[in-house]
N, C-alpha and C positions, 0 to 999 in steps of 0.2 A: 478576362479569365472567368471561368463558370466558380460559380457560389462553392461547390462541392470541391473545387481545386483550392478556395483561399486558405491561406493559413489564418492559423486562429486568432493574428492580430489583426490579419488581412479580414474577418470575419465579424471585429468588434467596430470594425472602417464602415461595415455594411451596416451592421445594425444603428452604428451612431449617427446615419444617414436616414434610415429608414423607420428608426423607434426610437429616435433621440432624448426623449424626455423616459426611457425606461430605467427603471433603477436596476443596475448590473452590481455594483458592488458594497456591501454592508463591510465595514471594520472597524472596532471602536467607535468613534465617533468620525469616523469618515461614512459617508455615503455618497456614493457618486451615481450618474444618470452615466447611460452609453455614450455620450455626447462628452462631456465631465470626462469619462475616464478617457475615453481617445484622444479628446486637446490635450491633458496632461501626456498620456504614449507619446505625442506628437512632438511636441515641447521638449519631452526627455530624450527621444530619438535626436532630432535636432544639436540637445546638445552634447550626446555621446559623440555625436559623428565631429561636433566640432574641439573638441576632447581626443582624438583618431582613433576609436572605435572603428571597425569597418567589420565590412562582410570575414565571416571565420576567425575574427578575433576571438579568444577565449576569454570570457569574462567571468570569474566567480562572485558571487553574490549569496550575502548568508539571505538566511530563507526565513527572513520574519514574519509572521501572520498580520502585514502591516496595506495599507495602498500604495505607499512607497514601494514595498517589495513587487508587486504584482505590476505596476508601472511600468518597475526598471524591468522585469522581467518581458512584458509585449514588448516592448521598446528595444532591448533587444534582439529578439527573436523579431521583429520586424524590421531592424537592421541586416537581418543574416549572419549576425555573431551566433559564436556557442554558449549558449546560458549552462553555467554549473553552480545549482542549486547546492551550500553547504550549510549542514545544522544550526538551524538558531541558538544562539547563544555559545555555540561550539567556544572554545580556547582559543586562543590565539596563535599559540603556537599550532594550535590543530590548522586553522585557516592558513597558516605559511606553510605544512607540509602538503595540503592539499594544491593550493595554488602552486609551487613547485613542483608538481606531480603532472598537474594538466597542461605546463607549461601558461599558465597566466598570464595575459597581458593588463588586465587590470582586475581588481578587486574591492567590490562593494563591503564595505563592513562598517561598525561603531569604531573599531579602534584599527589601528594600520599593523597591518603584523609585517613582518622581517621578510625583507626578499625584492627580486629582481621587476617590480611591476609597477604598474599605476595604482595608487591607492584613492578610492571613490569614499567621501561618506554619504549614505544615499541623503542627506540634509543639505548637502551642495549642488545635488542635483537638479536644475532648474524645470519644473514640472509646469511651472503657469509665466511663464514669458510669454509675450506680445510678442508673435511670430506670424508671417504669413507662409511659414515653412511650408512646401505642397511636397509630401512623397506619398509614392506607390509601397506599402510594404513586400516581403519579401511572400513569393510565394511559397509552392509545397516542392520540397528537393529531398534526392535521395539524400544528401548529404548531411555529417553530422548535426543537431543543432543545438541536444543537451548529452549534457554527461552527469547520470543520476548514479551517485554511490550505495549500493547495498546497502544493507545494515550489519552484514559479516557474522553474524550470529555461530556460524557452523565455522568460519576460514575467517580468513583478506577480506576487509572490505574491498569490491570491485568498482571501477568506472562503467558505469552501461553507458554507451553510445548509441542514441536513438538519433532518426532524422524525423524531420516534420511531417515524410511519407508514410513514416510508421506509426506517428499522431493519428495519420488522416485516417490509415487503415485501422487503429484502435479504436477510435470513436465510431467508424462505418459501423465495429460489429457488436461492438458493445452498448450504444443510445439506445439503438428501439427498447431493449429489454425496459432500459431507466425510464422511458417515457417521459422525456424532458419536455417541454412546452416552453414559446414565451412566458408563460402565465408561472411559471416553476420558481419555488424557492428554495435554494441548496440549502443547506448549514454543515462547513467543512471544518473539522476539528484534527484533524491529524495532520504531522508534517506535512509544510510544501517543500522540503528537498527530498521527499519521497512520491513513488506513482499514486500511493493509495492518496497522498491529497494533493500533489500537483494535477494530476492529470482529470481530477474531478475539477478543479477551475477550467482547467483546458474543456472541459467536456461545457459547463457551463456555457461560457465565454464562447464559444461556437455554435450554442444554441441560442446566445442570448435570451437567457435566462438570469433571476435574481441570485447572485453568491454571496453568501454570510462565511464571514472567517471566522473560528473561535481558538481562539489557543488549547486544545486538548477539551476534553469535557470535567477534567478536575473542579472545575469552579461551576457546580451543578446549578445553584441559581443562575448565571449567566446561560449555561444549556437551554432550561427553560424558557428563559424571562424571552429570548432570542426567538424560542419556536413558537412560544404565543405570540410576542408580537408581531412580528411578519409573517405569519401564518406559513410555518416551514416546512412543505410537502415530499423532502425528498433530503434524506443525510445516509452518512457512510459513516460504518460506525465498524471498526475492528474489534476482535470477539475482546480484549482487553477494554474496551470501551464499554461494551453490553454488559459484561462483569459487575463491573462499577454502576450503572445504572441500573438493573437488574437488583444489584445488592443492597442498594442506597437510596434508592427512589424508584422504590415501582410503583406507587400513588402516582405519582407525577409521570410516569413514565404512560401507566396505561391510563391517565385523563389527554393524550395524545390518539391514541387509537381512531382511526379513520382520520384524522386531521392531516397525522403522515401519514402520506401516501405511499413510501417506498424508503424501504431502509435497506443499505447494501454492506453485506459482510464480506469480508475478503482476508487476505495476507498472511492467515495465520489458521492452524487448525481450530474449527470450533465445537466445544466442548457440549454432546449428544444436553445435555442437562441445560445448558444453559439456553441453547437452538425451543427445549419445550417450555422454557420458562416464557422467552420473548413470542413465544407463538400464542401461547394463553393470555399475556397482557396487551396483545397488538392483535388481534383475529382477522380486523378488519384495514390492515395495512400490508403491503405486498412486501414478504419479505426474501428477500434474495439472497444467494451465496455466491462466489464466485470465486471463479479459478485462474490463476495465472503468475506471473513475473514480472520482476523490472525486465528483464530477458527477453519474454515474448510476450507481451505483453497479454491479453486478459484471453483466454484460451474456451471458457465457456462460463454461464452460469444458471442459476436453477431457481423459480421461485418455490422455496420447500414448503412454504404453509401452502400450496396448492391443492383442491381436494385429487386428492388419490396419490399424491407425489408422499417419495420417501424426503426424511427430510436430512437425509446424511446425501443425497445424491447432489453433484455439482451440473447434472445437465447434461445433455451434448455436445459436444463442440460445434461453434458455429460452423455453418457452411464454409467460411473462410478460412479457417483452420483444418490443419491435416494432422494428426495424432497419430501417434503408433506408441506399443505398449512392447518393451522387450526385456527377455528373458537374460539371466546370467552369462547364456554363451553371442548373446545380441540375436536373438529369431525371435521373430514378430509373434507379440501372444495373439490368437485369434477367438480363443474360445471366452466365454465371459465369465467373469469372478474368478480370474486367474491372475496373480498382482505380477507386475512387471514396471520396469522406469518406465519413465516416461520422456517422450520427446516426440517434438509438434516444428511447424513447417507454416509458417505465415508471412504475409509482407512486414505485420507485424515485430516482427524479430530483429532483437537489436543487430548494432554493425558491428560490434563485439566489444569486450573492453578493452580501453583506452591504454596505451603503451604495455599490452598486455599479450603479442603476439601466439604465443604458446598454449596463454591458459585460452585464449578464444580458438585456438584449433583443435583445443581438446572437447570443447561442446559445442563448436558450431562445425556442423560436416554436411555437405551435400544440402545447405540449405535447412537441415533441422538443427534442433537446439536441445541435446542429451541433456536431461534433466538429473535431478539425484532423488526427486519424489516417487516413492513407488503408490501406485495404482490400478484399478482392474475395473472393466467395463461391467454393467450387469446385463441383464435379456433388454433393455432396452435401447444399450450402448449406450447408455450415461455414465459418468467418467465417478468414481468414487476415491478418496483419500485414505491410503491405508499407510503411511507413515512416510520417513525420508529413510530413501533408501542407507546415509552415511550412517543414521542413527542406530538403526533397524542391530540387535544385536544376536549372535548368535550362541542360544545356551544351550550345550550338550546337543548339538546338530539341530536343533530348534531354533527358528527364526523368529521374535518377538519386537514388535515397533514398540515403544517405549510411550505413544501416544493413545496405543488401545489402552495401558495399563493405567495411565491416566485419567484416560475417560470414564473408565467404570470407578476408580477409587472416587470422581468427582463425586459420584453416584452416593456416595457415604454422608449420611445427613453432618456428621461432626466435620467434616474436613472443608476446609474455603478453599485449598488449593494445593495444588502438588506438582512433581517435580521426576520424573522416573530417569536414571543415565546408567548407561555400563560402567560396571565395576570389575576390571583385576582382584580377584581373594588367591592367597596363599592355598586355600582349604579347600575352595568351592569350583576355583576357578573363572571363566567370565559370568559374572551374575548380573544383578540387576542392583541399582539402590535407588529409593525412593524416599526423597524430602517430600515431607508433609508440612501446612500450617491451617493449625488448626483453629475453627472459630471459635469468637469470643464464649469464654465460659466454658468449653468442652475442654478436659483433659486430654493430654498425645497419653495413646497406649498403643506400640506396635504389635503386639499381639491381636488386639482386639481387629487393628486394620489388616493385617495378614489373615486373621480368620475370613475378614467381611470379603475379601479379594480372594480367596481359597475357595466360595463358597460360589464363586463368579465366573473365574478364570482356570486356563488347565493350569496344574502344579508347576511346570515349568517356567510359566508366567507371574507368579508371586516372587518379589522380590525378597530376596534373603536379607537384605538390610533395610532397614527403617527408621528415618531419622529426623527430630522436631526442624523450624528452622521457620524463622520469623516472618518470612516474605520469602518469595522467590522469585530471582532477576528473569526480568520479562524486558523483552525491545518495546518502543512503543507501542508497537499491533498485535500485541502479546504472544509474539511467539518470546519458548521458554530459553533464556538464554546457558545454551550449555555449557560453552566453554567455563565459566563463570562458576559452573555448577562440578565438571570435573574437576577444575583447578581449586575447589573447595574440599571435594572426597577426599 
């Protein structure tokens, strides 16, 4: 089988062969060389199968930022089971609903939740047995091989059903941009039962390259202490992430500059403010946006500090992506800066979600994948983010995204963050209301930010209500979670 066919355990077989003494994986106080980690795969595979694990079994495994997790996981995916990655630390009772939903046949976790399966703790797992086990992993199939759950923010949380073909074709068109190298060192801090940090191992782990785990970037000494010592050329950092570091440590953040070499934003809209703050403390690191879904996977992206590049623009879609932009009656926008949904057309594209017959025929048609984000191309067909289309509200036949209103209130020296959603009024009718939290020291006066947003936006666009509010619920990759926010109004 050629290199560019193998799957990406199939992939760490080659490297363990070829650059055996390479360090592939930082965690804690694990560190393992490619060699290390594939006896352990090896080991593990062996004794799933002897456990009856087999090819399409469904296996869920909570998704701890562990070597145990990343093991069981090649192991496996190089079995030809279906890995379903579920939140670290999740409930218990949440890992029985899930596991009954995927139909499980067995389940990796700390503790055994309730229900019809095999229960794994990954500490029984036999990882370093004296084995002369010899397998071929599996290779690249169209067929299922994870089921990555949304984050449901807007609905349902969904099953996305990828196959390892759709791995192969996400890495094809997304690496060159990352410029991974042997010589690379990651540092991934966002969920692995999500794409934004699974598929960054996967991207690694195929490049053979160095990957450092961090549980989230909360524990900002561990951030750093990690990127100086293995000299960490290359992380992904959701605009909730940059927030935090941005707010907390920009000393430390810009004594990095040029050291990283490539920081990649993704999942979540990012705030025009925050995009010029990391540009000024990183000038000389390549910094990137990017655009896509658990869905269809990464659709395009853009290095915005480029000279002459805009830095709200997401890029082109790659070559191997097909995009189309379409209007309210479904006809293709053709002209540029005209917003339309969006939906794209790749090998990329999941196989829809998991016992979900209906709701995958309502956005998978003909091969594309209807999206709910609206967007508009500019003069040089690069794809721009101009809200979700569900959010998107309509006041007095005015159509306002709730994320433009956003980004300019950021713009307000007194505000750390905010929060814009549709409001029902008696009086007004559909309006607007906007939670604010304000930074330390500065007083809320909603007058004062309806003036500064009056002074910014057409009138239609200021929200008629304005309201204090301590934090505002954000998913990990900071998108703003609404439902949470309406079930508050």
């Amino acid at each position: 089988m050629n290199a560019e066919h193998l799957s990406v355990t199939g992939l760490i077989r080659q490297h363990a062969i070829e650059t055996p003494e390479k360090l592939a994986l930082v965690v804690g106080d694990a560190c393992l060389t490619y060699q290390e980690l594939y006896q352990k795969i090896s080991s593990a595979a062996a004794w799933f199968l002897s456990k009856g694990v087999k090819p399409g079994s469904h296996v869920l495994s909570m998704a701890t930022p562990s070597a145990e997790y990343i093991v069981c996981e090649y192991a496996l995916l190089g079995i030809g089971a279906v890995h379903i990655p579920a939140e670290n630390r999740a409930p218990v009772d949440r890992l029985s609903d899930i596991a009954g939903f995927v139909d499980a046949a067995f389940v990796i976790s700390p503790e055994q939740p309730a229900g019809e399966f095999h229960w794994i703790s990954a500490a029984d797992v036999d990882m370093d047995r004296e084995t002369d086990f010899d397998w071929t992993p599996a290779g690249v199939s169209p067929d299922c091989s994870e089921i990555i759950f949304t984050t449901g923010t807007t609905g349902k949380s969904k099953g996305v059903m990828l196959s390892s073909k759709c791995l192969e074709a996400y890495m094809a068109a997304i690496n060159p941009s990352f410029g991974l190298k042997e010589d690379s060192v990651f540092l991934v801090t966002t969920p692995l039962n999500h794409v934004g940090g699974l598929h960054r191992v996967h991207q690694c782990m195929a490049v053979g390259c160095t990957v450092i785990l961090l549980d989230g970037v909360q524990n900002l000494r561990a951030f750093f202490q990690l990127a100086n010592q293995y000299g960490v050329t290359h992380t992904y950092l959701p605009p909730a992430s940059v927030k935090m570091l941005i707010t907390l440590a920009k000393k430390q953040l810009a004594a990095l500059n040029g050291k990283l070499e490539f920081v990649y934003t993704a999942s979540a809209p990012f705030p025009t403010k925050d995009i010029e703050t990391l540009m000024e403390l990183l000038p000389d690191t390549r910094l990137h946006q990017g655009y896509g879904s658990s869905e269809t996977g990464s659709i395009c992206n853009c290095q915005y500090n480029a000279p002459g590049e805009t830095i709200n623009s997401l890029g082109v879609p790659y070559p191997s992506v097909e995009v189309k932009l379409l209007d309210e009656n479904g006809n293709e926008i053709t002209e540029p800066f005209k917003e339309g949904l969006i939906c794209s057309k790749s090998d990329m594209n999941m196989l829809g979600y998991y016992h979900e017959p209906e709701l995958t025929a309502s956005v998978l048609k003909d091969g594309y994948i209807y999206g709910k984000d609206l967007m508009f191309f500019d003069d040089r067909h690069c794809l721009h983010f101009a809200g979700r289309g569900d959010d998107v509200v309509n006041i007095r036949g005015f159509k306002v995204a709730p994320t433009e209103v956003e980004d300019m209130l950021l713009r307000f020296e007194k505000v750390a963050d905010c929060a814009c959603i549709p409001f029902d009024d008696n009086m007004f009718g559909k309006s607007l209301k906007m939670f604010v939290v304000m930074k330390d020291g500065c007083s809320f006066d909603a007058v004062e930010i309806a003036e500064f947003l009056a002074a910014k936006l057409e009138a239609y666009k200021v929200p008629k209500f304005i309201e204090p509010l301590t934090e505002i619920p954000r998913t990990y990759n900071g998108k703003v979670d609404r439902k949470q926010l309406i079930a508050l109004a």
